[in-house]
C-alpha positions as CSV (number, residue, x, y, z in Angstrom):
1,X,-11.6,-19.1,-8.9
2,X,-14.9,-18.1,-11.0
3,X,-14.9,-15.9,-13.8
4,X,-16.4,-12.5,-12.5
5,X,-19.5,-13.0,-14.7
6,X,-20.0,-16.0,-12.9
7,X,-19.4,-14.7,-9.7
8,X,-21.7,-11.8,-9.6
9,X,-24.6,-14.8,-10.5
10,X,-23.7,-17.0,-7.8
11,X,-26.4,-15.6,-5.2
12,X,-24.0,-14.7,-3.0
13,X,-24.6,-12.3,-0.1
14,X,-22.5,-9.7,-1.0
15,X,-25.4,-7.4,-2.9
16,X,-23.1,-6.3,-5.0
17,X,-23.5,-2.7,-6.7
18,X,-22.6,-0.9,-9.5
19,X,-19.5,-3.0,-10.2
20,X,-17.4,-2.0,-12.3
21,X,-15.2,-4.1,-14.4
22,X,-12.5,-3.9,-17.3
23,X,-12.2,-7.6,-18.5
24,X,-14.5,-11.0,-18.1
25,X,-11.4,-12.3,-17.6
26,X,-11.3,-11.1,-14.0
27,X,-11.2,-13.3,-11.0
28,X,-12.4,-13.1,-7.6
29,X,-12.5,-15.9,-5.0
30,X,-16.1,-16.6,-3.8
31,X,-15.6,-15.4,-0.4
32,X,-14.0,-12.3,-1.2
33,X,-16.4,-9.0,0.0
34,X,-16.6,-5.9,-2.4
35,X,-18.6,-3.1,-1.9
36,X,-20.5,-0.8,-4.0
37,X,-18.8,1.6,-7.0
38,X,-15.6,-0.4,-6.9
39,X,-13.6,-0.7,-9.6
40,X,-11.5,-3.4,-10.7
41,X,-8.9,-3.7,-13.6
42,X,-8.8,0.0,-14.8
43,X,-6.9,0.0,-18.0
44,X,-3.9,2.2,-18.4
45,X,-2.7,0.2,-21.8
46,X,-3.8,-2.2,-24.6
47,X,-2.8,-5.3,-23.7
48,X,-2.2,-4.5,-19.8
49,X,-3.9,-7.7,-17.6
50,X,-7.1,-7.7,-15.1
51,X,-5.8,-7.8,-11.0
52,X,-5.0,-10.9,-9.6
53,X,-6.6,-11.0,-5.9
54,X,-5.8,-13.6,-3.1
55,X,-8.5,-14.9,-1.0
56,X,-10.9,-13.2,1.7
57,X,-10.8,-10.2,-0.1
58,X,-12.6,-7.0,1.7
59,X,-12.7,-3.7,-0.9
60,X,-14.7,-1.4,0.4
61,X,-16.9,0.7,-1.4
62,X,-15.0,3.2,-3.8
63,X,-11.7,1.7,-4.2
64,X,-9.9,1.5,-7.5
65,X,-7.5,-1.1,-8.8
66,X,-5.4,-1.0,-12.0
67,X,-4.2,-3.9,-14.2
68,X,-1.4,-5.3,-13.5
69,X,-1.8,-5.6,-9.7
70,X,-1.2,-8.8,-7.5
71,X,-2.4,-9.3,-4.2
72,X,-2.6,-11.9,-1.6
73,X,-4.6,-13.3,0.9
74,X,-6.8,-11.0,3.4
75,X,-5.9,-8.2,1.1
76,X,-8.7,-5.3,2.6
77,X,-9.0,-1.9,1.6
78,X,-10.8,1.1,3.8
79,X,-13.0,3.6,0.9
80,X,-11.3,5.5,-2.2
81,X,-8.2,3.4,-2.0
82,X,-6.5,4.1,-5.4
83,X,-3.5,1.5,-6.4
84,X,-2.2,1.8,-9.7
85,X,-0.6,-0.8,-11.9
86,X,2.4,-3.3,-11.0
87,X,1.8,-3.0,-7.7
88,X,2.5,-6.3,-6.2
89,X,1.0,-7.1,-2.5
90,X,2.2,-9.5,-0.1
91,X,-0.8,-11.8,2.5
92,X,-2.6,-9.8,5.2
93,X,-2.5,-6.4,4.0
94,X,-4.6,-3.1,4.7
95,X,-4.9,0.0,2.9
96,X,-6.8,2.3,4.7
97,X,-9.2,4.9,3.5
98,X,-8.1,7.6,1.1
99,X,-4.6,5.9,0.8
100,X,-3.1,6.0,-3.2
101,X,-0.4,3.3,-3.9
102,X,1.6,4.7,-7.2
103,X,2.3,1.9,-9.6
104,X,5.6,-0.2,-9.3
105,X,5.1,-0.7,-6.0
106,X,6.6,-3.5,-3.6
107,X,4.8,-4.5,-0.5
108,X,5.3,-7.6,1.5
109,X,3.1,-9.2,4.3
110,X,1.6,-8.2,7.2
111,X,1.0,-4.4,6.4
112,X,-1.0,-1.9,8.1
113,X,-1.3,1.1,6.1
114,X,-3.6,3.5,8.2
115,X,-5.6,6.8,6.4
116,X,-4.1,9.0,3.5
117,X,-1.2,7.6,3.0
118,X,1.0,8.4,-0.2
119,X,3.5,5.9,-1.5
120,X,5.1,7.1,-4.6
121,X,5.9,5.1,-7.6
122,X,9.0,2.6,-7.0
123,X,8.7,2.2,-3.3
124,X,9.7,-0.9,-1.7
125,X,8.1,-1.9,1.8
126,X,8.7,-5.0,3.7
127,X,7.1,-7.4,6.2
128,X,5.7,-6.0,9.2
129,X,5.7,-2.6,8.3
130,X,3.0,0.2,10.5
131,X,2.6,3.0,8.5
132,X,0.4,5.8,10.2
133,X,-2.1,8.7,9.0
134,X,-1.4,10.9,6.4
135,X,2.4,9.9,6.2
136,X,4.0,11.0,2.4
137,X,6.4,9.4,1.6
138,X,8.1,11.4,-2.0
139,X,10.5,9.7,-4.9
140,X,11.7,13.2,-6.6
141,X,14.3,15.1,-5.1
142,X,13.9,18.1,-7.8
143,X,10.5,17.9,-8.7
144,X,9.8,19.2,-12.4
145,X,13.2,20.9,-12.3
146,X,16.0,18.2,-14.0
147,X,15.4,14.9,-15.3
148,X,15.7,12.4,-12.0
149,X,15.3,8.6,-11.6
150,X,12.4,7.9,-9.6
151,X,12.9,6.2,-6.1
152,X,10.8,5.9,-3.4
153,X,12.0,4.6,0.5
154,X,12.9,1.7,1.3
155,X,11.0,0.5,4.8
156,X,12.6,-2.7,6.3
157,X,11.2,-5.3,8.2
158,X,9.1,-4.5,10.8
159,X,9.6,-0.6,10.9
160,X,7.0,1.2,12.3
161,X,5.8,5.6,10.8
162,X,4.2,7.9,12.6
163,X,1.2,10.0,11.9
164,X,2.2,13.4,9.6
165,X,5.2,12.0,8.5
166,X,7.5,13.2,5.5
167,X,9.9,11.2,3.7
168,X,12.4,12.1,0.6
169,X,13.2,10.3,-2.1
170,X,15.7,7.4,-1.4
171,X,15.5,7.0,2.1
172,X,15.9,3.5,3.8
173,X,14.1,3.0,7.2
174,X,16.5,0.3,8.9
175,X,14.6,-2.8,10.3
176,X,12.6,-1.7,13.2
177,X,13.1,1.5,13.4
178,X,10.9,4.1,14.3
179,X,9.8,7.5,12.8
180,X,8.0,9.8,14.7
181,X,4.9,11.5,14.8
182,X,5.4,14.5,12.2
183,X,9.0,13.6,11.3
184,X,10.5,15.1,8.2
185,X,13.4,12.2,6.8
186,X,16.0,13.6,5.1
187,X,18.7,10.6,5.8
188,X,18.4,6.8,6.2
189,X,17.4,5.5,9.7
190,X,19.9,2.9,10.9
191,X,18.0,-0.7,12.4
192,X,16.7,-0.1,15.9
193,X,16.9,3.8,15.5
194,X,14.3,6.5,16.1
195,X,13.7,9.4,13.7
196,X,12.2,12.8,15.9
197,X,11.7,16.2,14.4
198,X,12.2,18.7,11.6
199,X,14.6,17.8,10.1
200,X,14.7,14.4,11.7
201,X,17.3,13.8,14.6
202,X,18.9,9.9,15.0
203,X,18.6,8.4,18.5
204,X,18.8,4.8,19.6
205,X,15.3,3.2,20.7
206,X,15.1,2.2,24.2
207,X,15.3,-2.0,24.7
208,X,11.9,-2.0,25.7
209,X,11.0,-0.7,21.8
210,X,12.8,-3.3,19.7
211,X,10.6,-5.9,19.0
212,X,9.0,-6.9,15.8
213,X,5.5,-5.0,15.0
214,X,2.3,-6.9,15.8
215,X,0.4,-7.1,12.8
């Protein structure tokens, strides 16, 4: 891969604008897409390094991306996607518009993040995962109250979140389970479970529903 200096003077057909930059030492492949007021490699410490990012990148325009962030391959981002430092990103990954990924973050492959989504610091998410609109998911059980070791969910394999939901710190969504539309977590979600309601009630998902998310 190109320095970024080098990059930005290849002619290619991105038309590239107002990029900014932290470090020369950035690296982009050649057919990776960026879009205007982008920026890559904000600084949060001396010393911290520029993102790595995988091939056939898509940033779209407004998007910022700390040090000390790996992605993979087909890594696209919908506008004003914020993700913050030692956040590592698995291959085929979106993170739609709005969405802020905390730092220390743990995302695996095939992810389709959706609209203003939150994922706190110290969240781990796996392969496969659908996470709708505006879901929050939280890492603080007393916020600002008593000292408390941060700890976001945990979202197996192939689970899938609805639009609107909640989530408290800790939580483990089994492996392709389901959370619906709106849902507040309080509890883990065993494998193959749904989560309905406020708080959220435990049911079993219907055959026809476990099967492994299409992304």
């Amino acid at each position: 891969m190109p320095p970024i200096k080098n990059f930005l003077m290849t002619g290619n057909d991105n038309k590239l604008k107002n990029f900014i930059r932290s470090s020369d030492d950035l690296t982009i492949p050649k057919n990776s897409k960026i879009q205007e007021n982008v920026t890559l490699g904000l600084k949060y410490k001396r010393g911290s390094l520029p993102p790595v990012i995988g091939e056939n990148a898509f940033i779209r325009s407004n998007t910022i991306i700390y040090d000390d962030v790996e992605t993979g391959n087909n890594f696209r981002t919908g506008h004003g996607v914020v993700i913050r430092e030692k956040t590592r990103i698995g291959d085929n990954v979106l993170v739609g518009t709005n969405s802020v990924i905390e730092g220390q973050c743990n995302l695996g492959s095939n992810i389709s993040i959706q609209s203003s989504v939150y994922i706190p610091t110290k969240t781990l998410i796996e392969d496969h995962v659908f996470i709708g609109p505006c879901a929050c998911l939280t890492n603080d059980k007393y916020p600002i109250r008593i000292d408390f070791d941060l700890k976001g969910p945990v979202i197996r394999k192939g689970a899938s979140i609805g639009a609107n939901s909640t989530f408290l710190s800790g939580v483990e969504i089994g492996e392709k389970a389901m959370v619906a539309a709106g849902a507040i977590v309080t509890r883990n979600v065993p494998p193959n479970h749904l989560a309905i309601g406020s708080p959220a009630r435990i049911k079993k998902l219907p055959e026809e529903l476990k099967t492994l998310n299409k992304i």
